[in-house]
C-alpha atoms as an extended CHARMM CRD file, in Angstrom:
* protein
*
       167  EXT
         1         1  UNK       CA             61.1490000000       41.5300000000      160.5680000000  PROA      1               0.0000000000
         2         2  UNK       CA             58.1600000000       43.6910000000      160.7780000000  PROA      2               0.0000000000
         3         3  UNK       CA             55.3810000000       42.2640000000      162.6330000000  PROA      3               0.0000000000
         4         4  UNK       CA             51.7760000000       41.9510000000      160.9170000000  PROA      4               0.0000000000
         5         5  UNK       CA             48.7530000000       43.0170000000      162.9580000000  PROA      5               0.0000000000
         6         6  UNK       CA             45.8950000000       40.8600000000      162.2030000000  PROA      6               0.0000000000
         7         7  UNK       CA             42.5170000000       42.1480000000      162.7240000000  PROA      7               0.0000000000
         8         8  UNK       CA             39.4580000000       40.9050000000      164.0620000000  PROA      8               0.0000000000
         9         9  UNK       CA             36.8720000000       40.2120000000      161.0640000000  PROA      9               0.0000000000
        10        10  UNK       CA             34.5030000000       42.4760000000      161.9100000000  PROA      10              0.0000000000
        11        11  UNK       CA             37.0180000000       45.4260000000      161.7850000000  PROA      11              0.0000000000
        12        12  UNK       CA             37.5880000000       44.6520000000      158.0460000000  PROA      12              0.0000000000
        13        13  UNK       CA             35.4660000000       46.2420000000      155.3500000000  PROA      13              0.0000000000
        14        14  UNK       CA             35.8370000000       42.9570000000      152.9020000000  PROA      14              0.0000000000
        15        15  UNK       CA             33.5800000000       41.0400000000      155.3350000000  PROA      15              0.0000000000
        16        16  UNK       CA             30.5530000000       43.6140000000      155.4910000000  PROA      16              0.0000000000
        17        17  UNK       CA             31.2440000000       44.7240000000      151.5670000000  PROA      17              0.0000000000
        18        18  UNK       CA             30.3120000000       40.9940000000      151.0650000000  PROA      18              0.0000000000
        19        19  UNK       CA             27.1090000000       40.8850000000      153.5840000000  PROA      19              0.0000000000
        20        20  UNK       CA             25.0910000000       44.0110000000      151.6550000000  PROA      20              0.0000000000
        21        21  UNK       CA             23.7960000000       42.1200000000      149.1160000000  PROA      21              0.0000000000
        22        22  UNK       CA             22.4070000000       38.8650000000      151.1550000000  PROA      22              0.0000000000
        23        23  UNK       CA             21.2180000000       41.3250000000      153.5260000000  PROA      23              0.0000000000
        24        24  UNK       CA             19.3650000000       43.5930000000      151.4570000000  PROA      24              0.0000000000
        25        25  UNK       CA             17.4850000000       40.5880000000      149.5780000000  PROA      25              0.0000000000
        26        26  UNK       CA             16.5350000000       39.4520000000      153.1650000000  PROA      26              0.0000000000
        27        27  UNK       CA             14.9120000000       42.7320000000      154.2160000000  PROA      27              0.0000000000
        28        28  UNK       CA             13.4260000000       43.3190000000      150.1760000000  PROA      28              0.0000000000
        29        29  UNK       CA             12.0600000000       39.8800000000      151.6570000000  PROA      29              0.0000000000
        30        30  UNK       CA             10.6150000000       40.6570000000      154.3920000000  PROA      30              0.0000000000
        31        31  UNK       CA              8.9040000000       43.7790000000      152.9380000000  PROA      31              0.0000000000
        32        32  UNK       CA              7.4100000000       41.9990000000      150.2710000000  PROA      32              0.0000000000
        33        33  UNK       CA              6.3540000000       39.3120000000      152.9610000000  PROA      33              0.0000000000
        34        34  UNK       CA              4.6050000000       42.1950000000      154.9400000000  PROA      34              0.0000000000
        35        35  UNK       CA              3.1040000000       43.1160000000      151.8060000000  PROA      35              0.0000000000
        36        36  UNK       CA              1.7840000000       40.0600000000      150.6260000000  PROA      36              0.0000000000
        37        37  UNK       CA              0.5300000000       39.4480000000      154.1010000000  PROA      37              0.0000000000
        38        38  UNK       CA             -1.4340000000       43.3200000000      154.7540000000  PROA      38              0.0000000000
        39        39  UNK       CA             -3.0190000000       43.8760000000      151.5030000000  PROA      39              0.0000000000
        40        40  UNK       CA             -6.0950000000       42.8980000000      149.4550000000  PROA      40              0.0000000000
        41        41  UNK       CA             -5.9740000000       41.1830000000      146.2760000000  PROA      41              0.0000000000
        42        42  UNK       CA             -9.2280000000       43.1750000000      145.0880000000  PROA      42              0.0000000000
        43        43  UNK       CA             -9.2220000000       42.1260000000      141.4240000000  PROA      43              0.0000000000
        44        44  UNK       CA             -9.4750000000       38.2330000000      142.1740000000  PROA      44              0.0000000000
        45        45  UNK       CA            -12.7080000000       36.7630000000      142.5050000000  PROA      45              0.0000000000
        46        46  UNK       CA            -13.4760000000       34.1080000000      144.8510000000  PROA      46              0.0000000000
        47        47  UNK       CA            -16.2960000000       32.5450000000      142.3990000000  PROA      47              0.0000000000
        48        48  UNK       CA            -14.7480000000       33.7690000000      139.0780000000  PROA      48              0.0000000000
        49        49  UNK       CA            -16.3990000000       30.4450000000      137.3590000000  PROA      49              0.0000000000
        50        50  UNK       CA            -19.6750000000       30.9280000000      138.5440000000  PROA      50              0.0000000000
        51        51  UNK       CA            -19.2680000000       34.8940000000      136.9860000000  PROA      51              0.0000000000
        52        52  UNK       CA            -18.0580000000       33.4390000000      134.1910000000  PROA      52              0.0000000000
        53        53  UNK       CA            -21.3790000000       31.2940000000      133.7500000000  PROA      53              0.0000000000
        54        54  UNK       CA            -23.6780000000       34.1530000000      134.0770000000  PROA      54              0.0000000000
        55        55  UNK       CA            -22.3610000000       36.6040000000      131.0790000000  PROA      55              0.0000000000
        56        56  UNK       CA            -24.8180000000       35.0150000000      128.7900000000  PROA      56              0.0000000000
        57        57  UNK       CA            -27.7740000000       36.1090000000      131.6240000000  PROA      57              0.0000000000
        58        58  UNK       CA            -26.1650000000       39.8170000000      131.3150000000  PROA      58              0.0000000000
        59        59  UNK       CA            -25.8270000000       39.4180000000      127.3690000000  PROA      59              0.0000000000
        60        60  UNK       CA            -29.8760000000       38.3250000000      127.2320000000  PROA      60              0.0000000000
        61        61  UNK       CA            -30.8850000000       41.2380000000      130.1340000000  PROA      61              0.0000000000
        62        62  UNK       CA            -29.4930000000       43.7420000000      127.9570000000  PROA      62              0.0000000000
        63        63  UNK       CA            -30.6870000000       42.5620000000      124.8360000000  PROA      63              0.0000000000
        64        64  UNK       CA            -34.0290000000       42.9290000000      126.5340000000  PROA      64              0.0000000000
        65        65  UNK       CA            -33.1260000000       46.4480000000      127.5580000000  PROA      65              0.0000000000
        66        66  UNK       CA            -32.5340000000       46.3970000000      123.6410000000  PROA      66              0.0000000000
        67        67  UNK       CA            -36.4570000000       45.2570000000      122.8330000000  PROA      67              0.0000000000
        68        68  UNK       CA            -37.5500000000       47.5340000000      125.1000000000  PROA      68              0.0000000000
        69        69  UNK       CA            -35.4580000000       50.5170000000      123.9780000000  PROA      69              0.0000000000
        70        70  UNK       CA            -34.1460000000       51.1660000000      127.9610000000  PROA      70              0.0000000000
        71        71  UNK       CA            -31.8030000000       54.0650000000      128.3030000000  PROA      71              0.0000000000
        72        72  UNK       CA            -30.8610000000       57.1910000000      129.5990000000  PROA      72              0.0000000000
        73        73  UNK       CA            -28.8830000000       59.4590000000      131.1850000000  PROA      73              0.0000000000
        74        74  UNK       CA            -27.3720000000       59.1480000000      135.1050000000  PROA      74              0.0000000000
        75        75  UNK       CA            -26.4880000000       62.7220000000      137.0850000000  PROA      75              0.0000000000
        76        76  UNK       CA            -24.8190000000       62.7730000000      139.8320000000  PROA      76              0.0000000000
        77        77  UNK       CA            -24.5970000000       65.7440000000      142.2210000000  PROA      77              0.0000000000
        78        78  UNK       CA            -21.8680000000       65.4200000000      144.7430000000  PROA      78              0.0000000000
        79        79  UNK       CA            -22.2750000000       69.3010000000      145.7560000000  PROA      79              0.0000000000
        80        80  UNK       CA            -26.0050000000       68.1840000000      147.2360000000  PROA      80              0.0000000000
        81        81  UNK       CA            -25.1910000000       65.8600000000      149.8140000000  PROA      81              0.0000000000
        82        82  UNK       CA            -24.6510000000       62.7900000000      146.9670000000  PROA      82              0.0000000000
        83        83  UNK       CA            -27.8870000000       62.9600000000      145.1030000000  PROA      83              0.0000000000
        84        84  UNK       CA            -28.5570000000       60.8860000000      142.2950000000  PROA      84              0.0000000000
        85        85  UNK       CA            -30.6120000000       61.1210000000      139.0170000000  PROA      85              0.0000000000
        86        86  UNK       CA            -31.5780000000       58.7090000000      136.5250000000  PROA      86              0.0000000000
        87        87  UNK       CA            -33.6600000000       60.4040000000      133.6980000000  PROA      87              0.0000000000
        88        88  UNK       CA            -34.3520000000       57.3200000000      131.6040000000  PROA      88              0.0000000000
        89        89  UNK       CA            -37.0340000000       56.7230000000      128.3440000000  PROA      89              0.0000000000
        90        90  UNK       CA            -38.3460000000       53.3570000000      127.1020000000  PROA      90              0.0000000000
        91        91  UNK       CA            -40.7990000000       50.9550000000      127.7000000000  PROA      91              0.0000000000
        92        92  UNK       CA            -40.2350000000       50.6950000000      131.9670000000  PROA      92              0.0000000000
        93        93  UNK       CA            -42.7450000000       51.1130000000      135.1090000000  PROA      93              0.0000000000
        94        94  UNK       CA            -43.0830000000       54.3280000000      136.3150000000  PROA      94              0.0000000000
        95        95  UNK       CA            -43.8770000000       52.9970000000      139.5110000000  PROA      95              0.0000000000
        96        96  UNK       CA            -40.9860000000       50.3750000000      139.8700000000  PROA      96              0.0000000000
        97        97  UNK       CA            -38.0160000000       51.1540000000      142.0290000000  PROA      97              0.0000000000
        98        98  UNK       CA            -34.1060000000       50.3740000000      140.3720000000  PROA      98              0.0000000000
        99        99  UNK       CA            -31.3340000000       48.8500000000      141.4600000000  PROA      99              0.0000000000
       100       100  UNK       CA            -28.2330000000       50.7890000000      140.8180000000  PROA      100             0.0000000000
       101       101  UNK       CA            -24.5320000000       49.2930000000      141.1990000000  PROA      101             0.0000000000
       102       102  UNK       CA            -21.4530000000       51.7370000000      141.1050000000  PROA      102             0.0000000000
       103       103  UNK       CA            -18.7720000000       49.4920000000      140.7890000000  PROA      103             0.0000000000
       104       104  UNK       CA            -15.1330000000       50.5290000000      141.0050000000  PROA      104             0.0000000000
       105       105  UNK       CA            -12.9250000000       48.6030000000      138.3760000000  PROA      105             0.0000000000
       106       106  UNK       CA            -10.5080000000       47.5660000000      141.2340000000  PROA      106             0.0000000000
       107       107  UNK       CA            -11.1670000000       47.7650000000      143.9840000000  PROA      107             0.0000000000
       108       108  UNK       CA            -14.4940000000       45.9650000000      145.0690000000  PROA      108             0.0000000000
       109       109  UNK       CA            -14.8240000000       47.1580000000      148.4840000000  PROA      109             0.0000000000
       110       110  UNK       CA            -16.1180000000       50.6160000000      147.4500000000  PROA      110             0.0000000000
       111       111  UNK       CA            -18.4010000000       49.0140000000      145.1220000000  PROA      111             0.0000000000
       112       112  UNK       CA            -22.3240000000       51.0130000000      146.0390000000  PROA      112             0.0000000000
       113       113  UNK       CA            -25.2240000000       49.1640000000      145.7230000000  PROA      113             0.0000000000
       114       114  UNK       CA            -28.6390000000       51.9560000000      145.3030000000  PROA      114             0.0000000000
       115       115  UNK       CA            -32.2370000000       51.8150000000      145.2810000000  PROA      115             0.0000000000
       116       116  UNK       CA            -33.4390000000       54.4260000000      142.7900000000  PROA      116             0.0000000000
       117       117  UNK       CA            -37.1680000000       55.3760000000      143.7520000000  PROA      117             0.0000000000
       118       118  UNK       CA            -39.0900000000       56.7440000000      140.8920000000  PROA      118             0.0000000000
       119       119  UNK       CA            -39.9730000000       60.4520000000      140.6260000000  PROA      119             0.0000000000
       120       120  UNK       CA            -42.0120000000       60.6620000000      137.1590000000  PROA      120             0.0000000000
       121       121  UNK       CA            -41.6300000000       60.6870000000      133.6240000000  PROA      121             0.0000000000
       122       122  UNK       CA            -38.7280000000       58.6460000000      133.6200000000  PROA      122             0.0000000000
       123       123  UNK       CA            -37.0230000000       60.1620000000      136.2410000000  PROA      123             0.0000000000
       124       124  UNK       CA            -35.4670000000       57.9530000000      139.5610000000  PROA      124             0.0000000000
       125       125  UNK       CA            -33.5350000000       59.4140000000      142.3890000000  PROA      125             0.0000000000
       126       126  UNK       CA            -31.5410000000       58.3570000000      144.9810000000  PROA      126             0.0000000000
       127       127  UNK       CA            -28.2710000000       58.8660000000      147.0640000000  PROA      127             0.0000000000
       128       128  UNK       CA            -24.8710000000       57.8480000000      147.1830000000  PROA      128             0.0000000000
       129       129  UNK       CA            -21.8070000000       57.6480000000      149.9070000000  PROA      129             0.0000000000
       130       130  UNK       CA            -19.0220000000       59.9090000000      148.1890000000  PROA      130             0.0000000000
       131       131  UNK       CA            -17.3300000000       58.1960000000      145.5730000000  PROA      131             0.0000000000
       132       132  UNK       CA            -13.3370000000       57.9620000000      145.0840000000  PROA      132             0.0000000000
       133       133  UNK       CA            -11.4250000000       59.4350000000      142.2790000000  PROA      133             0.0000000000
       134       134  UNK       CA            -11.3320000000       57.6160000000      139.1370000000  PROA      134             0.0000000000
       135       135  UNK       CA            -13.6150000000       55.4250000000      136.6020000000  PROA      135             0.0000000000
       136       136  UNK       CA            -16.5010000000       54.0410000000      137.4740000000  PROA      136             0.0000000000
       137       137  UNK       CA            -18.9670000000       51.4380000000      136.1330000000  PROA      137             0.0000000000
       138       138  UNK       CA            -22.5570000000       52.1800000000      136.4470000000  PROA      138             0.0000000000
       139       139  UNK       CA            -25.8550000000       49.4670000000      135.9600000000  PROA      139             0.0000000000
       140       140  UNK       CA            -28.9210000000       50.1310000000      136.5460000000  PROA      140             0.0000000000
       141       141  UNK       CA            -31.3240000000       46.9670000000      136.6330000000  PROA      141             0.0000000000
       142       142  UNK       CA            -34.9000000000       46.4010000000      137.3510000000  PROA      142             0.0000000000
       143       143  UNK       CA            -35.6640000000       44.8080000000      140.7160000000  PROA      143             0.0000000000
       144       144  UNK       CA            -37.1500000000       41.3590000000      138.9780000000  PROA      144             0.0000000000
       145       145  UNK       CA            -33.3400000000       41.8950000000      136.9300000000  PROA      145             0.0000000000
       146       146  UNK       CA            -35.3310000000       41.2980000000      133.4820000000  PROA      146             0.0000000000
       147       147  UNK       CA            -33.2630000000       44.1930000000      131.8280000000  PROA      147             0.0000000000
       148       148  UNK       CA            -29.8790000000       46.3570000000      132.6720000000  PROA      148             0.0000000000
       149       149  UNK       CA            -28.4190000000       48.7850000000      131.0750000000  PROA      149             0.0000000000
       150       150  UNK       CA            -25.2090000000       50.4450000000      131.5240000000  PROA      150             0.0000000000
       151       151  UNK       CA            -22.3590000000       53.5980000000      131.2270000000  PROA      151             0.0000000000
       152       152  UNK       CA            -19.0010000000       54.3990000000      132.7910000000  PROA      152             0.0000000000
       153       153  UNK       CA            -18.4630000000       57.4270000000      135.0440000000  PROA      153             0.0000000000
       154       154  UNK       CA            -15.5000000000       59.2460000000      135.5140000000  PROA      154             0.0000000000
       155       155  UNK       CA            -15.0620000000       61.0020000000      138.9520000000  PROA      155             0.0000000000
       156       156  UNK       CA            -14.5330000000       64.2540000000      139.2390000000  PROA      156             0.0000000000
       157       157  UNK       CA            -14.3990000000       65.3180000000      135.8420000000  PROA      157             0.0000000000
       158       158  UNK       CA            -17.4750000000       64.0170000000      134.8130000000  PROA      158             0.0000000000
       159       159  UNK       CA            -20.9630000000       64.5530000000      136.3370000000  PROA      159             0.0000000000
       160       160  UNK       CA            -23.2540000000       62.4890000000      133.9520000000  PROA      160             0.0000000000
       161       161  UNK       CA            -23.0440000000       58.9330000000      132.2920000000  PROA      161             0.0000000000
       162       162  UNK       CA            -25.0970000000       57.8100000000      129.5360000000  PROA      162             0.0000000000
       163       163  UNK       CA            -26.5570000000       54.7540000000      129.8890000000  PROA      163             0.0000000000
       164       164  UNK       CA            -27.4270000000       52.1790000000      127.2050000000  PROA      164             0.0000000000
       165       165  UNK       CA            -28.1630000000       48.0600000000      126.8870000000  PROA      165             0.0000000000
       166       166  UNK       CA            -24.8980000000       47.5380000000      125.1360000000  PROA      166             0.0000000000
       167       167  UNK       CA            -21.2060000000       47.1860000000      127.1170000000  PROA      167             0.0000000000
């Protein structure tokens, strides 16, 4: 009779064939753990209620951008250091400095708050950090925030937004 040679069971394949799939789900896991763990959720709002509360104060500021025939049109110059221009007609101050939010549509932390300091005739200027690729959301508010209007930007291809009371 023949003898039979019986191997240790990590020196058959049957054992390890069967361990691949338990062990990748543990590492796909793990990496998703790391994941979850490192990054930002940037599109959830810590105080999405209270947001929610205020859309009928934005819906009444830009009617009153509405009465008062607010608009324009917003430049921006990236080649000259980040300079910003506002040429806007309606019934506003000359002499009142605007608020200006570039707001990223995901991801918050880039979001730019601006003073625009009037120049004349309608016309505020200001500066901005460099601004990622991609679309943009632009408002432009008084300070007292009795009117906004607003546009959408998109970086590079575009160098001007027009800017009205409506979304």
């Amino acid at each position: 009779m023949s003898e039979v040679t019986v191997l240790p069971w990590y020196r058959e394949p049957w054992p390890w064939i069967l361990m691949v799939a338990p062990g990748a789900a543990v590492v796909g896991g793990i990496a998703m753990l790391t994941l979850a763990v490192t990054t930002s959720d940037g599109l959830v709002a810590e105080d999405y209620y209270k947001q929610g509360l205020t859309v009928n104060q934005q819906l009444a500021r830009a009617h009153k951008a509405q009465e008062l025939g607010i608009g324009g049109e917003l430049t921006i110059d990236t080649y000259a250091g980040g300079a910003i221009r506002a040429q806007l007609h309606g019934q506003l101050s000359d002499k009142e400095s605007l608020v200006l939010v570039l707001s990223h549509p995901t991801r918050a932390g880039l979001d730019q708050h601006l003073t625009l300091q009037p120049a004349g005739n309608g016309l505020h200027v200001g500066r901005f950090d460099s601004l990622a690729a991609g679309r943009w959301h632009v408002i432009i508010e008084n300070a007292g925030r009795d009117w906004r209007i607003r546009g959408q930007l998109q970086v590079p291809q575009q160098q001007s937004a027009r800017l009205v009371w409506g979304s």
